[in-house]
C-alpha positions in Angstrom: 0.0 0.0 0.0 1.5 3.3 -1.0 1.3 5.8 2.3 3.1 8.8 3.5 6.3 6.5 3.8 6.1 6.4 0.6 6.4 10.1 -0.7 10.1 10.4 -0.4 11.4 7.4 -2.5 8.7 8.2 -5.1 10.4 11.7 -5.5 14.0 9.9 -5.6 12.1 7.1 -8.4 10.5 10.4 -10.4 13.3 13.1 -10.4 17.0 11.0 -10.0 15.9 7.2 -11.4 13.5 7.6 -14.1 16.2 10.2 -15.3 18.9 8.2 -15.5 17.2 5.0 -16.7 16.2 7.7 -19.6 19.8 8.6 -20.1 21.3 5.1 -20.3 18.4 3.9 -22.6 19.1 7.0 -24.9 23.1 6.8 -24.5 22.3 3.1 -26.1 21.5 4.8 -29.1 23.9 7.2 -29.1 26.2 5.0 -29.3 25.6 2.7 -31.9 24.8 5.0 -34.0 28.2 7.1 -33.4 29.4 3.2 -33.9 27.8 3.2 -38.0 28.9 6.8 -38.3 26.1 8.7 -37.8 25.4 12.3 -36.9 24.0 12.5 -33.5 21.6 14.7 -31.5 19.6 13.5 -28.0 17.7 15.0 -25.9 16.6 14.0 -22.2 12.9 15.4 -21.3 11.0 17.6 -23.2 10.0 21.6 -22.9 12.2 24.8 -23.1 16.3 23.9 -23.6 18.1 23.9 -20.0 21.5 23.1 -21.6 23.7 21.1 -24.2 26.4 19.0 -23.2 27.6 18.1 -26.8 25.0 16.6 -28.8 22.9 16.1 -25.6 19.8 18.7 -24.5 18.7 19.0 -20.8 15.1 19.9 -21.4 13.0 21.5 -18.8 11.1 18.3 -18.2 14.0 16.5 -17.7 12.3 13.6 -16.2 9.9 12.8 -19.4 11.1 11.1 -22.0 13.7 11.3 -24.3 14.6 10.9 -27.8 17.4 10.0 -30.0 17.7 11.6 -33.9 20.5 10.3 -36.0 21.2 10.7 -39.9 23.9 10.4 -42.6 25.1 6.4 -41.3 28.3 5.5 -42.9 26.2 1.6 -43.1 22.8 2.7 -43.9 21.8 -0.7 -44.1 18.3 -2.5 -42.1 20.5 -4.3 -40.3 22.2 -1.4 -39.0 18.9 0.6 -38.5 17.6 -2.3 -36.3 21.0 -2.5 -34.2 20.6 1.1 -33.2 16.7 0.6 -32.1 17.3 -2.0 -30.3 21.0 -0.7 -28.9 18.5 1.7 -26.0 16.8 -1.4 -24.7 20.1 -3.5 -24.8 21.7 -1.2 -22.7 19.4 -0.6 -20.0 19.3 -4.9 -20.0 23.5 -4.8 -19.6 22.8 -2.3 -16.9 20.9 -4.0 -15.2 23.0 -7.3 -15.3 25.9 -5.2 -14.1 24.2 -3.7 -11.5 22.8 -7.2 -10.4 26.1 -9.1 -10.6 27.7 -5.8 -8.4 25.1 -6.5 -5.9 25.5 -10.8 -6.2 29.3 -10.1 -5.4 28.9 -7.4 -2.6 30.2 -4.8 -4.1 27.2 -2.7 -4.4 24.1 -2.9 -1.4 21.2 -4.2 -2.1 19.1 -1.5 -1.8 15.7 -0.2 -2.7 17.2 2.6 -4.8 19.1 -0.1 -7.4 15.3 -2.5 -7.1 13.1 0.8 -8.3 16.5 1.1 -11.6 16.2 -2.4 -12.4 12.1 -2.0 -12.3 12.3 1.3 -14.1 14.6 -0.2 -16.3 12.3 -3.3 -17.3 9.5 -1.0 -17.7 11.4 1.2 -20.1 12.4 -2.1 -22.4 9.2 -3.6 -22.7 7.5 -0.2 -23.3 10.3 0.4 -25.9 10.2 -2.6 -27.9 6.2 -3.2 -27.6 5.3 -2.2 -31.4 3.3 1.1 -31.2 2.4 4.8 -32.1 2.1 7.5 -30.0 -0.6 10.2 -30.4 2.0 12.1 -32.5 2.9 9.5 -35.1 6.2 8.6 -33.4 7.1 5.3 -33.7 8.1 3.1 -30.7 11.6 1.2 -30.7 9.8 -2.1 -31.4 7.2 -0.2 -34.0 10.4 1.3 -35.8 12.1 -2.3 -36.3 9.2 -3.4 -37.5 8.9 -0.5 -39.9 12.6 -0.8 -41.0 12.4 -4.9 -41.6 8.9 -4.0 -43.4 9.5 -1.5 -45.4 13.1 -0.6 -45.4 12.6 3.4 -44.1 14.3 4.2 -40.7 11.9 6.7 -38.4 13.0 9.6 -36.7 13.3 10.7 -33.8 13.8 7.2 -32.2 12.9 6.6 -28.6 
């Protein structure tokens, strides 16, 4: 049951985890696209511009959503396409591995803070790879494989 107790850690899963979950899932993208020589912008939230680190924007919103645009791929080939779609989901799976075997081997606590990443984390891959459209048009990670493999066009921005 979700009480008073509760208030704190859902600030700490909303403002810090979510965040971060966001960043590594988006950083999977980032990279495997930089990987097939692409051009890279990402962005973490959504809303007015806070700041760029490099190609990354610190909306607002920080703590809704993100995206990942890429263009001019060195291998513009499906196969590619597909590797960077699924590359966000991948990497918040081989976060959480990490994080699990860290914990297995005492080296980091087992604590509620790295349970809500791992949840937030599974939450964020299915949601990613289940095939679907948002109200805007934008394609899901899952729906944008499927569109690649179909019929060979890669959408943008990818979440």
């Amino acid at each position: 049951m979700f009480t008073l107790s509760d208030i704190p850690m859902f600030f700490v899963n909303f403002f810090l985890i979510l965040p971060i979950v966001t960043l590594v899932h988006e950083a999977g993208h980032v990279v495997i696209a930089r990987l097939f020589g692409g051009k890279i912008k990402f962005c973490i939230g959504t809303g007015k511009t806070l700041f760029h680190i490099g190609p990354l924007e610190i909306k607002k919103k920080y703590f809704m959503e993100g995206f990942c645009q890429y263009e001019s791929l060195q291998y513009n080939k499906t196969w590619a396409h597909v590797s960077i779609y699924l590359a966000g989901s991948l990497f918040n799976l081989f976060v959480i591995l990490i994080m699990n075997y860290l914990i297995t081997i005492d080296v980091l606590p087992a604590t509620l803070f790295f349970y809500q990443y791992a949840y937030f984390s599974i939450y964020f891959i299915f949601f990613s790879l289940f095939p679907y459209r948002n109200d805007d048009g934008k394609p899901s990670d899952g729906m944008a494989i499927h569109d690649v493999i179909r019929y060979g066009k890669a959408a943008d921005p990818i979440d």
